[in-house]
N, C-alpha and C positions, 0 to 999 in steps of 0.2 A: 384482226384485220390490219393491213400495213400500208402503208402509202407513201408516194413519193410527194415530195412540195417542189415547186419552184416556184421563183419571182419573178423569173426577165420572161414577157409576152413571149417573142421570137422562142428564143427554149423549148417553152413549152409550146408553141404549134409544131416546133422541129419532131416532137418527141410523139404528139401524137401523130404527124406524119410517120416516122416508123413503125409506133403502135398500129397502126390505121387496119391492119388486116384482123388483130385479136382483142379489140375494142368491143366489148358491149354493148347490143344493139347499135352500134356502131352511130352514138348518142353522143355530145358533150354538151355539157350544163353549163351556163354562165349566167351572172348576176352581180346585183350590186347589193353590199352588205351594210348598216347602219349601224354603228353601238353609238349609244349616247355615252356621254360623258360622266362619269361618275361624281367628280370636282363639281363641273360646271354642266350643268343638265342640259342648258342652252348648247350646247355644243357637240358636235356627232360627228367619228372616226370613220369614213370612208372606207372599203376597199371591193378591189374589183376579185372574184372570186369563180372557177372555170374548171371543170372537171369533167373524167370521165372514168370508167372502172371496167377492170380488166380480171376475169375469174373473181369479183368480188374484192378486188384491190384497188384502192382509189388512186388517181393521177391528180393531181392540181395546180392549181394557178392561184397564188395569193398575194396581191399585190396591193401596199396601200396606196389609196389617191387622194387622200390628205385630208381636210375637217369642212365642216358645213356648221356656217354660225348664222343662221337667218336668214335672212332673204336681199340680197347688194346687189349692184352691177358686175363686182367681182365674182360672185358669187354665181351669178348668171354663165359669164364667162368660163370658170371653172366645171360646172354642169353641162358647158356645151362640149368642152375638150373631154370630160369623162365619158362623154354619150359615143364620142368619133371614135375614142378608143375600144369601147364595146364590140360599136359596130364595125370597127376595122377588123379587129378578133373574130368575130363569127363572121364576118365576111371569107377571111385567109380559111375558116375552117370549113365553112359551107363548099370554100373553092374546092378544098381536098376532099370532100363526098361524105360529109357528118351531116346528122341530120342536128341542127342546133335548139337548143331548149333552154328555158327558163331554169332557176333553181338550183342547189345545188346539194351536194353530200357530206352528210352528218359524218363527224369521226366517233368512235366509239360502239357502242352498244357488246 
């Protein structure tokens, strides 16, 4: 199976607006992804992650939003900008007629 990646938001909503007529269940998934830290366990790699698949070929959005080290004020702050960006994504994709969903798409098998 093949897929394309991007990183820049805008990009990728351009692309699924093109896509928009041979989209699958004419769906896109988005979510936020956590790895911890390998080094330092306390510590966990953010990114914001957004797909859809076409004949079985994945489109996505993989984009890091930076680290989560406990629980701060800044950290607060950071959480809230991650949440607008979501929401501003499935907002711009709901507007172009996707149904939007949680989750997202395994590469491989």
């Amino acid at each position: 199976m093949s897929h394309v990646r991007f990183s820049d938001i805008q990009a990728f909503v351009e692309e699924a607006e093109r896509d928009r007529v041979v989209i699958d269940r004419n769906m896109v998934r988005t979510t936020f992804l956590f790895t911890q830290s390998k080094q330092y366990p306390a510590i966990q790699f953010i990114r914001l992650e957004a797909g859809y698949t076409i004949d079985g070929h994945i489109v996505k959005l993989v984009r890091e939003m930076g680290t989560k080290v406990g629980s701060s004020p800044v950290e607060k702050a950071e959480r809230e900008q991650r949440e607008k960006i979501i929401a501003d994504l499935r907002d711009q994709l709901e507007h172009l007629g996707f149904e939007v969903r949680g989750g997202f798409f395994e590469e491989g098998e």
